[in-house]
C-alpha positions in Angstrom: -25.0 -13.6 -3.6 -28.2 -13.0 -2.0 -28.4 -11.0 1.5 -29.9 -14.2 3.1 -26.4 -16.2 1.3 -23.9 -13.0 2.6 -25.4 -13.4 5.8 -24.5 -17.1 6.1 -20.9 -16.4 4.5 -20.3 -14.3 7.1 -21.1 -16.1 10.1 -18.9 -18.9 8.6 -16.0 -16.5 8.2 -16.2 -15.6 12.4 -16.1 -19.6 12.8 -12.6 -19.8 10.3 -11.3 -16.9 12.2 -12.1 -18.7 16.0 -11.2 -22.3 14.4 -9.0 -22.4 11.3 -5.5 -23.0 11.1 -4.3 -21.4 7.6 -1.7 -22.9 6.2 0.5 -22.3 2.5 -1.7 -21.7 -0.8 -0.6 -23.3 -3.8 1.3 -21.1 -5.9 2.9 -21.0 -9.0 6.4 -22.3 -9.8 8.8 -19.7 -9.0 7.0 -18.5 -6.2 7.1 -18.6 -2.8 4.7 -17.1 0.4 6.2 -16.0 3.9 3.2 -15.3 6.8 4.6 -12.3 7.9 1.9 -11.5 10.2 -1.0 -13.3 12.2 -3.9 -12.9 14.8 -6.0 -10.0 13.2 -9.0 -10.1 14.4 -11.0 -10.3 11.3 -9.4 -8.6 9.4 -11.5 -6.4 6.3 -8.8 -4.5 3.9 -5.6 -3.0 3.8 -3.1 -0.2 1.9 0.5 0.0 1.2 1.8 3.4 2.6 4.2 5.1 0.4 7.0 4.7 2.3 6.5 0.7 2.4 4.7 0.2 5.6 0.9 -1.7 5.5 -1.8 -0.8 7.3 -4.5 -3.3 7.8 -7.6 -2.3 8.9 -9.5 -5.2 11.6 -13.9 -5.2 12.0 -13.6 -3.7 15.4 -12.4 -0.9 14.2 -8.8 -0.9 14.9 -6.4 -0.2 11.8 -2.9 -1.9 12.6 0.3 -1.5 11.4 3.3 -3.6 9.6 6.7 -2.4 9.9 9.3 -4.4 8.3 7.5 -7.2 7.9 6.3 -7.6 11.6 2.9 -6.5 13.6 2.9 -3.7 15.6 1.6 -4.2 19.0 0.0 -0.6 19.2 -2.8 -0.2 16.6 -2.4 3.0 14.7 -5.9 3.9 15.6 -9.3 2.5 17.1 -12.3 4.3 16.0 -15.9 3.2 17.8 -17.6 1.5 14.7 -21.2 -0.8 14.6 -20.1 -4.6 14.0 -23.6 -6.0 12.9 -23.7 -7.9 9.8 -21.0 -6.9 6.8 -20.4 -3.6 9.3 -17.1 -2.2 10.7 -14.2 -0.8 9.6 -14.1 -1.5 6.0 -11.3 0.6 4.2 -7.9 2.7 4.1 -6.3 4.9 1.9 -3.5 7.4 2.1 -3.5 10.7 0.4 -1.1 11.3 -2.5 1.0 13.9 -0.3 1.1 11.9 2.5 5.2 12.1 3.2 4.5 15.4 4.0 1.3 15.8 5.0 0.8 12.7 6.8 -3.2 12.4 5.7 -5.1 8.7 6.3 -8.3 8.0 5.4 -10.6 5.2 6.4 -14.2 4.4 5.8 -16.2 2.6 8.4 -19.7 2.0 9.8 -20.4 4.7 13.2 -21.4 3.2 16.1 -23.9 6.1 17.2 -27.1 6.4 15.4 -28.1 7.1 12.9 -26.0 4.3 12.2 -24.3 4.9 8.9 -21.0 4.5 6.7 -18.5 7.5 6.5 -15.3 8.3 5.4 -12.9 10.4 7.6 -9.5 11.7 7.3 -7.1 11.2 10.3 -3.1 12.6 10.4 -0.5 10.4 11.6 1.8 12.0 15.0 5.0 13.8 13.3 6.5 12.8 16.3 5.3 9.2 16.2 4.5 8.1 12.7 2.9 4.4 13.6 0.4 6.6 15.6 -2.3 9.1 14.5 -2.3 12.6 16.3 -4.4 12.9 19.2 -7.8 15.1 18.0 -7.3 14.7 14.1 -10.2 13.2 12.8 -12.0 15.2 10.1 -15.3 13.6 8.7 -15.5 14.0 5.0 -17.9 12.2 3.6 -21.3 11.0 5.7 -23.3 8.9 3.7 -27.3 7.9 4.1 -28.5 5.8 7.3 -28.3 2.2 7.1 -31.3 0.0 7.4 -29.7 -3.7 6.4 -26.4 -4.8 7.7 -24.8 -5.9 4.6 -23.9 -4.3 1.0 -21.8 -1.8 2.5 -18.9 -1.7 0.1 -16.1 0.1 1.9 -13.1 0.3 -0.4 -11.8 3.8 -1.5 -8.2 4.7 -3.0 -7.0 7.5 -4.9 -7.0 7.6 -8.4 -4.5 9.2 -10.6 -6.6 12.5 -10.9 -5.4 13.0 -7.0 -9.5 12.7 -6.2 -10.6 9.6 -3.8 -13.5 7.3 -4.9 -15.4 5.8 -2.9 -17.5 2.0 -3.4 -20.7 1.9 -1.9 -23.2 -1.0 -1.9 -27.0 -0.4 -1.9 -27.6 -1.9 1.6 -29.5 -4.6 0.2 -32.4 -2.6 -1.6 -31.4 -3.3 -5.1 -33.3 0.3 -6.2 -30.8 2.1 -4.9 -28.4 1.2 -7.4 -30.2 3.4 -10.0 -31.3 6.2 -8.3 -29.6 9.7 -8.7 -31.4 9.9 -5.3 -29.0 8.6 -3.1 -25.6 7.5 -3.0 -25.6 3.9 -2.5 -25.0 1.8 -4.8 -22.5 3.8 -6.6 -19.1 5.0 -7.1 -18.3 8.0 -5.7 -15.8 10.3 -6.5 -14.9 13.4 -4.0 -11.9 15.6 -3.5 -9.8 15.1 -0.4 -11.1 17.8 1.5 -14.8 16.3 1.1 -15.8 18.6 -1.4 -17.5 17.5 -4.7 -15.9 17.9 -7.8 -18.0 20.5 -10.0 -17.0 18.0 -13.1 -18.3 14.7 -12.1 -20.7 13.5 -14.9 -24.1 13.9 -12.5 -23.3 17.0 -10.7 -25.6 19.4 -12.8 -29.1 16.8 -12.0 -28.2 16.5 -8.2 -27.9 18.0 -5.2 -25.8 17.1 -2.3 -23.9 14.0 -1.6 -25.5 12.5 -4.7 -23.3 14.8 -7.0 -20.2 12.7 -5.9 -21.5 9.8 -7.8 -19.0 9.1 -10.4 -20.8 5.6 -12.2 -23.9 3.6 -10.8 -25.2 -0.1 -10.7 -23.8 -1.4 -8.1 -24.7 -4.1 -5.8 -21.4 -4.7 -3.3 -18.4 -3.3 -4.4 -16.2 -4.5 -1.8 -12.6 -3.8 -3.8 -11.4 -2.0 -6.6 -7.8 -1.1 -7.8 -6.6 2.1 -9.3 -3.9 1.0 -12.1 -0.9 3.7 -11.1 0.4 3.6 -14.7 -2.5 5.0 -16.5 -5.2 5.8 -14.5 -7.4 2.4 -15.7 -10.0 1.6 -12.5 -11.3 -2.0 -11.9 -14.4 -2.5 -9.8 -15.1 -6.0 -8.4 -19.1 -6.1 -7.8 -20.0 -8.7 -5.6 -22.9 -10.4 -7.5 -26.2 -12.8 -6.0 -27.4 -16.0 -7.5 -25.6 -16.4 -10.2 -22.2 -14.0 -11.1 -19.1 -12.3 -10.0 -17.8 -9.3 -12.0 -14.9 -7.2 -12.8 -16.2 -3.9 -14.6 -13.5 -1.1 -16.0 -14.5 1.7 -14.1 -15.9 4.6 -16.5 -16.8 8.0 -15.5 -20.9 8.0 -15.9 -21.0 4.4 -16.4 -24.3 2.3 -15.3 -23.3 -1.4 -14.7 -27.0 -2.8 -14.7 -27.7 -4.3 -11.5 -30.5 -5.2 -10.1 -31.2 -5.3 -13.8 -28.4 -7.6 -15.3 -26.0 -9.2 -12.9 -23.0 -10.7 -15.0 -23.4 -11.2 -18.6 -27.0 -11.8 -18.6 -29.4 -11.1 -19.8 -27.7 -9.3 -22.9 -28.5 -6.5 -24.5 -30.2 -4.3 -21.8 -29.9 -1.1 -23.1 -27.5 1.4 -21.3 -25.8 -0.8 -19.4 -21.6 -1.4 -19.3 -21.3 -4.9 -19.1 -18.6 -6.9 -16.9 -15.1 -6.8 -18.8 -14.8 -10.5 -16.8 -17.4 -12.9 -14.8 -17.3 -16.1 -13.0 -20.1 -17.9 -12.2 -20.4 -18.0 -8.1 -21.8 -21.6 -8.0 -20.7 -24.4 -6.3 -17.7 -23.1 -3.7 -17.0 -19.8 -5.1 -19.5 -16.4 -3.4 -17.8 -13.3 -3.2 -15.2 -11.8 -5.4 -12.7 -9.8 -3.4 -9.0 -8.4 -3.8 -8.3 -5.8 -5.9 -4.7 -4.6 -7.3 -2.9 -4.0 -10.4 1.0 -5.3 -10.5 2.5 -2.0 -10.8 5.6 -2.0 -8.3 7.9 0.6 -8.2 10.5 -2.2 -8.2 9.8 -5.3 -10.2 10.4 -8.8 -8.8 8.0 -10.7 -10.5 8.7 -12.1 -14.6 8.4 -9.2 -16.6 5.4 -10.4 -18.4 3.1 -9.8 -15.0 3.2 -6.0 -15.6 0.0 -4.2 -15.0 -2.0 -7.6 -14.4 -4.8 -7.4 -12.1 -5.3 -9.8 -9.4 -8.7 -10.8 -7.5 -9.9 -13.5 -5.8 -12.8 -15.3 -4.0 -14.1 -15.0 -0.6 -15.4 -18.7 -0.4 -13.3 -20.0 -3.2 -9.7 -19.2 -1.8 -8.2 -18.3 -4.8 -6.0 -15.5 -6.6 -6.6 -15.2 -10.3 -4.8 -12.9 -13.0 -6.4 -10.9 -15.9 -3.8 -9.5 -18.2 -3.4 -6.4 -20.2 -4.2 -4.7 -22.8 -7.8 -6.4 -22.7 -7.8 -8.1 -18.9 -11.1 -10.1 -19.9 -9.5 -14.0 -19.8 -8.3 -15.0 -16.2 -5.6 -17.7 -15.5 -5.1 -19.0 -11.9 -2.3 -17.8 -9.5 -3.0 -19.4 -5.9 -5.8 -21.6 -4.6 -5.8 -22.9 -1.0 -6.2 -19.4 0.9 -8.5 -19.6 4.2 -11.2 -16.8 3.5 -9.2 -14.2 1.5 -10.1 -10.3 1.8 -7.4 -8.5 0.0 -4.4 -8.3 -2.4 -2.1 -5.9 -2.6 0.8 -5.2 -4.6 3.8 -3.4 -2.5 6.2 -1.1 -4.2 9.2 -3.5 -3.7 7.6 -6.1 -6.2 6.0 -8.4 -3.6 2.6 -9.4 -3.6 0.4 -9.3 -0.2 -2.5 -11.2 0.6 -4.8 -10.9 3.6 -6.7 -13.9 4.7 -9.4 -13.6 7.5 -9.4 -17.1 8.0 -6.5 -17.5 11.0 -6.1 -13.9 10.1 -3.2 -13.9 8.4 -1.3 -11.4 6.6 1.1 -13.5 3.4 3.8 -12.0 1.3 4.3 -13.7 -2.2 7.4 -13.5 -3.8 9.6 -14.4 -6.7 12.2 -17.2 -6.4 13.7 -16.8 -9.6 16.8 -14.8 -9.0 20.4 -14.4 -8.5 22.5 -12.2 -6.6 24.8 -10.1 -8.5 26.6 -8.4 -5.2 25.7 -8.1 -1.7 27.6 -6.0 1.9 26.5 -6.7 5.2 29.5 -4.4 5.9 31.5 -6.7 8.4 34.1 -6.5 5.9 36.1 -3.6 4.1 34.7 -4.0 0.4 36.2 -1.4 -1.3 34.0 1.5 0.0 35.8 4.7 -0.6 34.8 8.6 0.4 34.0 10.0 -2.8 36.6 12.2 -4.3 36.1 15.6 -4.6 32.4 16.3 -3.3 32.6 15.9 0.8 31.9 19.0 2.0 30.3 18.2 6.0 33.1 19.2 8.1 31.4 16.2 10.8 29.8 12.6 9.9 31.5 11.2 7.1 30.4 8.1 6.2 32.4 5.6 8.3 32.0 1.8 8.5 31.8 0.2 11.9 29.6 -0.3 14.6 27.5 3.1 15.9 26.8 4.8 19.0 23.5 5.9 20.6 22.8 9.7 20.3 19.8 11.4 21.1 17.9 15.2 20.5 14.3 16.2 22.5 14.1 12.9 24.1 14.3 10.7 21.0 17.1 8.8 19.3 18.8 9.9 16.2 21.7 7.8 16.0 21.1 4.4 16.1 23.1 1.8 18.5 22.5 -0.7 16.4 23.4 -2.6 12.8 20.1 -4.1 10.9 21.1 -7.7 12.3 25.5 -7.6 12.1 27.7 -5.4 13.6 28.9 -3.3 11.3 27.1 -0.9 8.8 27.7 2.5 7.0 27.6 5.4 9.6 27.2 9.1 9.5 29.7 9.7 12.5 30.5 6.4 14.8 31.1 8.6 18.4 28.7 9.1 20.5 27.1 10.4 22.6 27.0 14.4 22.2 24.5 14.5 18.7 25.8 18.4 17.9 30.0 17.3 17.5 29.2 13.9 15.3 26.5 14.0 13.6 26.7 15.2 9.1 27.6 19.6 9.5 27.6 22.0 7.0 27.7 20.3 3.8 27.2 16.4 1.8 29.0 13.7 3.2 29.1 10.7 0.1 30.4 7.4 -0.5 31.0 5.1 -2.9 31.0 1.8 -3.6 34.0 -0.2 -5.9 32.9 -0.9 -10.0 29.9 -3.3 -10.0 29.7 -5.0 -13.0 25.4 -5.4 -13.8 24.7 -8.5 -16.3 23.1 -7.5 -19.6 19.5 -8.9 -19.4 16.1 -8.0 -19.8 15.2 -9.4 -16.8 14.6 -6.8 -13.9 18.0 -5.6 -11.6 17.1 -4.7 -8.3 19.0 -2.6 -5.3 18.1 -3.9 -2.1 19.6 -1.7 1.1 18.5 -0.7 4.9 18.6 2.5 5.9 17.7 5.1 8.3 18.0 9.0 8.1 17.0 10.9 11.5 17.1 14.3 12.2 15.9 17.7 14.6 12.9 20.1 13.9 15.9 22.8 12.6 16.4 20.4 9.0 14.5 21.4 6.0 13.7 20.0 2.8 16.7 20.5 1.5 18.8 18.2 3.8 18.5 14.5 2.4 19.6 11.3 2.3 20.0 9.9 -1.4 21.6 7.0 -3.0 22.5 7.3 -6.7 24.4 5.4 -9.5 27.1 6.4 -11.4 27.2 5.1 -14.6 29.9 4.2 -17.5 29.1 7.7 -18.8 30.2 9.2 -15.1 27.4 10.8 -14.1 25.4 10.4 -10.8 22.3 9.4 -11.0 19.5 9.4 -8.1 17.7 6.4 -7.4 15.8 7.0 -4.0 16.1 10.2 -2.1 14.5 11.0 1.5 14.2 15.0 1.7 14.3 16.0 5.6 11.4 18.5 6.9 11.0 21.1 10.0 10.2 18.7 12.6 12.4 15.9 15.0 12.0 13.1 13.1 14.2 9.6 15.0 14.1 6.8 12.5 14.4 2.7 12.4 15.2 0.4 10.2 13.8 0.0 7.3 14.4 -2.0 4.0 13.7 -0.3 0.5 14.5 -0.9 -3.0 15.1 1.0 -6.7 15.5 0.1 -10.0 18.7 -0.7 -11.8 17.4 -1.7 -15.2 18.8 1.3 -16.8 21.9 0.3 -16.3 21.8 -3.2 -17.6 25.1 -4.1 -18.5 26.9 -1.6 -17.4 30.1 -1.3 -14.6 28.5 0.9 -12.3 29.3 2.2 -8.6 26.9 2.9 -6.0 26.8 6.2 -4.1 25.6 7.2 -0.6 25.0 10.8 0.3 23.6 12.5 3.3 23.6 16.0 3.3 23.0 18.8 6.2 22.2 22.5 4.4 20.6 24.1 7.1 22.0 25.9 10.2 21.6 24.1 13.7 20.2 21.1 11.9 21.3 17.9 13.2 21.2 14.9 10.7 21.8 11.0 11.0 22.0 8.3 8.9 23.2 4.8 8.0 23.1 2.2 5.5 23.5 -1.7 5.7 22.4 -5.1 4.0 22.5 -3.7 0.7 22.2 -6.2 -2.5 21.9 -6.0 -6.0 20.0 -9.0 -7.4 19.0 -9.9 -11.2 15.1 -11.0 -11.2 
């Protein structure tokens, strides 16, 4: 795609976001899409945190937040950004660590000159997590001024070496891509801090920020994907007149352009050609959307592991590459108004961002069945666990909670995730020191679930949230394990607490019960408080096992 082509795409992407109504994309059978969000203002990329929420990052610069499936109304941040062209804010990652130490980064085009792209790291408010802390920005990673508006790049993720790359276009001066000389036009790899890594395959023949270049020959690398299982790196390079590529990302690696773009012309010597191409004639411009199906939870067939999903700008559509070779594609979803981004979330779903109406779109299996589900408006057999409750306050209960509250937030709950009744640590309010879990586990269990035998994936679905005061630690948690027919507990999902006031909301997550295919099993909550003058909450609702 020339710059004189990206130019014109782009204008005709502000007119879908003013005009266009997106509607449903065509999916597969089996599948289904929800809208779960809508009205971002053209929006450019977007990460899964690890604990579930997505952050989507908009042009203007703000990077917005989805909780549960809804929009936040406050943006997490807004940083001052240049617009022109293919500038803004352009990507988001989170740090590895981030559950504890709360580290965002986002790369994005500075508004004061000299106008170029940078990447900084900002930490989100341990008071208020959908926030970032006042004052926290820390620029890592300021790259060379920018003379053209387009071929920025923008995406960066972690890969499994704990370093963050970083795709940068050449700003339209297709020379760049080659030169050691400068850093656009490459992949860059950098440690989190900023610094370069010593072993990064150019770092002896450079100096400066051209020692994070990790593989050269680019012309727009707008996505890539980091595959979580083994490390594998796909980078989509957005190409000009003729092709769109997918290259596996290889430490030192040269992918030809401005010499070869696509598959052609072969046998240029050096070069690491395209693992997949499409021709972008016709109604096809701009490959985008970059992820590997790699859920922490499956809910997809079993045969969609570690595929990789992109897509097309113009085109509108999501297609699959599939492992062990990923060079064949096979369609997914056509219809989509001006896709961006894909993203697979750790509870199996796919997400899809479309700038066109500015939608956000969740994509999930419909093949299913529920093996048991508890709203808890009923007794179902629920028991207090024999022989391991040690709290002397806040035993599980079932029933309908009371408000308490500790330095001006809430930390028991008034309210059940849509019934009335849930699974409590402590019903009476409103003192937070006499009911909440004290000195010791508090654990209950469910009656014997039996799971069906199958080598289709067993999920557990539940709500949940754990609250506590700045006197908790790391040791006090919230867990849920599963006992199996050999009697021992196993943990499935565990929240450890930390030195800080932490209230809580809400929140839906999911784990894995495929070990335990069938098996007669029993579900076990725990919530335990180990430290002195800690104060903890919890509850549990809507949980579901469900065969995929």
């Amino acid at each position: 795609m020339s710059a004189v082509h990206s130019s014109l795409i782009l204008a005709a992407s502000c007119c879908l976001l003013l005009f266009s109504n997106a509607g449903a994309a065509t999916l597969p059978a089996g599948f289904s899409e929800t809208r779960v969000a809508t009205g971002l203002a053209s929006p450019t990329a977007m990460a899964v945190a690890p604990d579930g929420r997505i952050f989507v990052a908009e042009k203007g610069g703000t990077l917005r937040v989805v909780e549960n499936n809804a929009l936040l109304s406050q943006p997490f941040l807004t940083v001052s950004v240049n617009t022109a062209g293919e500038r803004g804010l352009l990507g988001v990652a989170f740090d590895p660590d981030f559950q504890s130490n709360r580290f965002v980064y986002v790369y994005y085009t500075t508004a004061a000159a000299p106008v170029h792209n940078r990447v900084s790291r900002f930490t989100a408010d341990p008071a208020n997590p959908d926030m970032v802390q006042a004052g926290s920005e820390r620029p890592i990673l300021d790259l060379p001024a920018l003379g053209s508006t387009v071929h920025n790049g923008g995406a960066i993720h972690f890969g499994n070496d704990g370093r963050l790359y970083v795709a940068v276009g050449e700003n339209a001066v297709p020379a760049n891509s080659q030169s050691l000389d400068t850093p656009l036009g490459k992949l860059l790899r950098i440690n989190p801090n900023g610094s370069i890594p010593t072993d990064n395959p150019f770092y002896s023949q450079t100096t400066g920020v051209d020692r994070a270049i990790w593989a050269r020959g680019l012309r727009n690398p707008y996505n890539f994907a980091v595959d979580s299982f083994n490390g594998r790196i796909h980078v989509n390079d957005v190409g000009q007149d003729a092709w769109e590529e997918v290259n596996a990302g290889v430490r030192g690696a040269n992918y030809g352009w401005p010499q070869t773009e696509g598959p052609s012309p072969a046998g240029v010597s050096g070069v690491r050609y395209p693992i997949h191409a499409y021709q972008n004639a016709g109604s096809n411009c701009a490959i985008v959307g970059a992820t590997f199906y790699r859920p922490q939870v499956f809910r997809f067939p079993r045969d969609y592991a570690g595929r990789y999903f992109f897509g097309d700008f113009c085109g509108g559509f999501i297609r699959m590459l599939t492992p062990p070779n990923y060079t064949s594609s096979a369609p997914f979803a056509t219809g989509i108004s001006s896709l961006v981004d894909i993203q697979a979330h750790h509870d199996g779903s796919l997400y899809y961002l479309a700038r066109g109406g500015g939608d956000l779109f969740r994509v999930q299996s419909t093949v299913g069945s529920i093996v048991f589900q508890d709203d808890f408006e009923t007794a179902r057999g629920w028991m207090l666990t024999g022989g391991v409750n040690s709290a002397t306050t806040g035993l599980w209960e079932r029933g309908d909670p009371q408000p308490t509250w500790n330095a001006g937030m809430p930390l028991q709950l008034d309210n059940c995730q849509g019934s009335t009744n849930c699974l409590i640590t402590g019903l009476a309010g409103p003192t937070n020191n006499s009911n909440d879990v004290d000195h010791g586990l508090t654990s209950i269990q469910s009656a014997p679930l039996a799971l069906p035998d199958t080598d289709r994936a067993i999920t557990l679905t539940f709500g949940l949230y754990f609250a506590h005061n700045a006197n908790a630690s790391s040791v006090d948690l919230f867990r849920v394990r599963v006992v199996g027919e050999n009697g021992v507990a196993q943990t499935v999902w565990a929240r450890p607490g930390s030195a800080s006031n932490v209230s809580d909301t809400w929140a839906t997550r999911t784990a894995s019960l495929d070990a335990w295919a069938g098996q007669t099993i029993q579900i076990r909550i725990e919530a335990l408080d180990d430290g002195s003058g800690s104060i903890i909450e919890a509850g549990v609702d809507n949980l579901a096992i469900t065969v995929h």
